[in-house]
N, C-alpha and C positions, 0 to 999 in steps of 0.2 A: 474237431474235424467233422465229426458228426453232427454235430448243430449248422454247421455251416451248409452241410448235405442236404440238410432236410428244408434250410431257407432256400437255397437252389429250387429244390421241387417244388417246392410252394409257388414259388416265382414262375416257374412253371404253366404248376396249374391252373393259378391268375394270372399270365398273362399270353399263354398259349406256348407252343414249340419254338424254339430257338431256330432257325432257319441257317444260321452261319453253322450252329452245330451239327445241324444234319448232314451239310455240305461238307465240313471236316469229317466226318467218323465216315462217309459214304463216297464220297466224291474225291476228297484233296492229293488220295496217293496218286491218282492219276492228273487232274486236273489242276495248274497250277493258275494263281489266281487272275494277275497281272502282266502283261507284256505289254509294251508299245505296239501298235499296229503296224508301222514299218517295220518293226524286226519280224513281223510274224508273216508279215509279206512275203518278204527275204526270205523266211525259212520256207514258206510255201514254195517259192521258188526252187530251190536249192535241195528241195525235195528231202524235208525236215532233217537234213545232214548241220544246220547251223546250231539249232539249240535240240536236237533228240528229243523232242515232246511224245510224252506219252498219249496223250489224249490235246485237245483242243482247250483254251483258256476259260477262266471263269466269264469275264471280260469278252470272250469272242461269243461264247451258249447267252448270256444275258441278252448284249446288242439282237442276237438273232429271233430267240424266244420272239421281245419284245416286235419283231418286224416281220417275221412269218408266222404265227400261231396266234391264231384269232382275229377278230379288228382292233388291226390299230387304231381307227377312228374313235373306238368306244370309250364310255366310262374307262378310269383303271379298274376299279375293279371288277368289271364284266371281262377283262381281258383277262387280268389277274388270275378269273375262274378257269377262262379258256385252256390256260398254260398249263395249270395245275393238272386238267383232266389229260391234258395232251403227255404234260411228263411221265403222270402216274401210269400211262401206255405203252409211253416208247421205254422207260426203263422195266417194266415187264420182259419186252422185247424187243432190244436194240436192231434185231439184223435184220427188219423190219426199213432197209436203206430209203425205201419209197416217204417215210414217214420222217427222214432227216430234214434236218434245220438247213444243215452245212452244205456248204456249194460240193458239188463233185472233188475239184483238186485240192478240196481242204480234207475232205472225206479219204482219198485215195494215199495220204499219207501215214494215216494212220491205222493200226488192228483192230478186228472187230471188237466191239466193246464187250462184254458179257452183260447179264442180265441183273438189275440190282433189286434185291428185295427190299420192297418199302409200301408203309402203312400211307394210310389215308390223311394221316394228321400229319405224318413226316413229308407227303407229298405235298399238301399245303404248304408250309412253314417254310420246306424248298424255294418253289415255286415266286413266292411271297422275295426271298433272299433275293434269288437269282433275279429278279423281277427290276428289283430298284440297283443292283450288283454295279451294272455298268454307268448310269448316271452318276453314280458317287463317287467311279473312278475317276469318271472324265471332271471331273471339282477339285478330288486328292491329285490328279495329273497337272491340272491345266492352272491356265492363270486365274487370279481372284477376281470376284464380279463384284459388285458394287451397285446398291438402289441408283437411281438416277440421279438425285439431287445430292447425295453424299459422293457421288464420281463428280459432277460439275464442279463441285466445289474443291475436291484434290484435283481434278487434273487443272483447276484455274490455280492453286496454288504452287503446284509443281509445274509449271510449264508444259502439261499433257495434252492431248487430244484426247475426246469424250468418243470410244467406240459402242454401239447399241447393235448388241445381233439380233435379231429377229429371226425368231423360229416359231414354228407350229411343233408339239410333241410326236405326233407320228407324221411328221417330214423326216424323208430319207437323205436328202441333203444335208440336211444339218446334223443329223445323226454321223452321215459321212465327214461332214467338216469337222465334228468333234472330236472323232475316231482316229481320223490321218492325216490333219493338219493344225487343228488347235493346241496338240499335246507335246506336238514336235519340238524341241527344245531349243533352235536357231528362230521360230515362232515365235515362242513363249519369251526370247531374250528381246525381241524386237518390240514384242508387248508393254513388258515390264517397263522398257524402257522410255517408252517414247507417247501408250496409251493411257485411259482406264477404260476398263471393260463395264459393260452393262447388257445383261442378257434379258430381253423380253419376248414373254409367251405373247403370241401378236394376237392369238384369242381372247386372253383375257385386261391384257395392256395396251394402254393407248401411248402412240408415239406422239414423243413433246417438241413442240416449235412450228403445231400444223402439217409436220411430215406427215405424206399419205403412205398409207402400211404398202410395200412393192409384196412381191414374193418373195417364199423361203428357201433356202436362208437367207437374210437379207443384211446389208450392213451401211449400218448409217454414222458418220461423221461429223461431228460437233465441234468447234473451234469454245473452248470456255469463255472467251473470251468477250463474247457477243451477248449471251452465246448465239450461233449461228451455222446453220449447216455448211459442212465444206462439199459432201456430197452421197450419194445412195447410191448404192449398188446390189444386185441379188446375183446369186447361181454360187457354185461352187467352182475352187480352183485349186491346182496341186499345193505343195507348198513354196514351189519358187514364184508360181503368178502369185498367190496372196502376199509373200515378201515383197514383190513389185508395186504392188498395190501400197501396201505401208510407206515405203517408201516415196512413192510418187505423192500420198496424203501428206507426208510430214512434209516434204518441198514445198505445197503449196503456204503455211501458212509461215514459211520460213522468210 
């Protein structure tokens, strides 16, 4: 047991703070990590009477960090710095409401937070967790993505259509599409079903077949078959217009 303790610390030492642990022994009695966004909708609505949350999600503090503290536009890790200094502030002093992340009626459901004591290195390591927290949900949530040329070639085998979202990293849209309609599980069955997904950063990847990049989010349609565009579209939409959407795509090449 004690050998084991001490490879722990070392691991440590080399490779810096554990970030999830800080979140655990600091954060998790209140903070729970996961929710769907439509339940948390609901519960905002219903005025936290659906699920009694004590504080706001892991998953809800990540998405916001990442989209009000600092530039989004920057490096990560210039922003990365940005959070850190901002957390190491507000968990000083929470009642400090001017300094919140969280909208008003997300705010207004819940007690004031108290104050948490935390070092320099434990606010990095945070920071750092919470940082990459909500992209990894929306991956463990949602449906599987696939490089381009290994989707063309499953969905030519299965009988699929080749879906390619386009996003930029700090687009709000696509953040929203990931949030409250990619994860949604009458979504995700229509996906599974009928797509293959391929998700490209439109910064650093070039769209294949001569498609010109639209705006973000953006969603382009591929027939394997050609292969061959079926069509492109950008903006975002609840989840019954992107169900319509699917649907009307698969009629076409039926």
């Amino acid at each position: 047991m004690h050998y084991m303790i001490a490879i722990a610390m070392t691991v440590t030492l080399l490779f810096g703070m554990d970030g999830k642990a800080v979140f655990e022994a600091k954060c998790a009695p209140c903070h729970e990590a996961y929710i769907p966004q439509a339940r948390i909708n609901e519960n905002i609505e219903q005025n936290n009477t659906l699920l009694q949350l004590k504080a706001p999600t892991l998953t809800e503090l990540s998405f916001r960090l990442r989209d009000q503290v600092g530039d989004r536009m920057a490096d990560t890790e210039s922003q990365k710095m940005e959070i850190e200094g901002w957390l190491s502030e507000f968990l000083k002093d929470p009642s400090a409401l001017s300094k919140s992340i969280l909208p008003a009626k997300t705010r207004k459901i819940f007690t004031q937070m108290p104050p948490v004591k935390i070092d320099e290195e434990e606010s990095e390591a945070l920071a750092d967790y919470m940082y990459e927290y909500a992209e990894k949900m929306m991956v463990a949530h949602g449906v599987k993505r696939y490089g381009y040329e290994e989707a063309l070639r499953k969905a030519k085998k299965e009988g699929k259509i080749v879906l390619i979202e386009g996003y930029l990293p700090y687009c709000r849209g696509c953040i929203w599409m990931d949030r409250n309609v990619m994860v949604e599980p009458k979504v995700k069955k229509a996906l599974n079903r009928d797509f293959v997904l391929v998700k490209m950063n439109l910064l650093t990847q070039k769209l294949p077949l001569g498609m010109k990049r639209l705006g973000t989010p953006s969603f382009y349609f591929i027939d394997p078959k050609g292969p061959k565009v079926i069509d492109m579209l950008e903006g975002t939409g609840t989840v019954e217009e992107f169900m319509t959407l699917l649907q009307e795509i698969k009629k076409r090449i039926q």
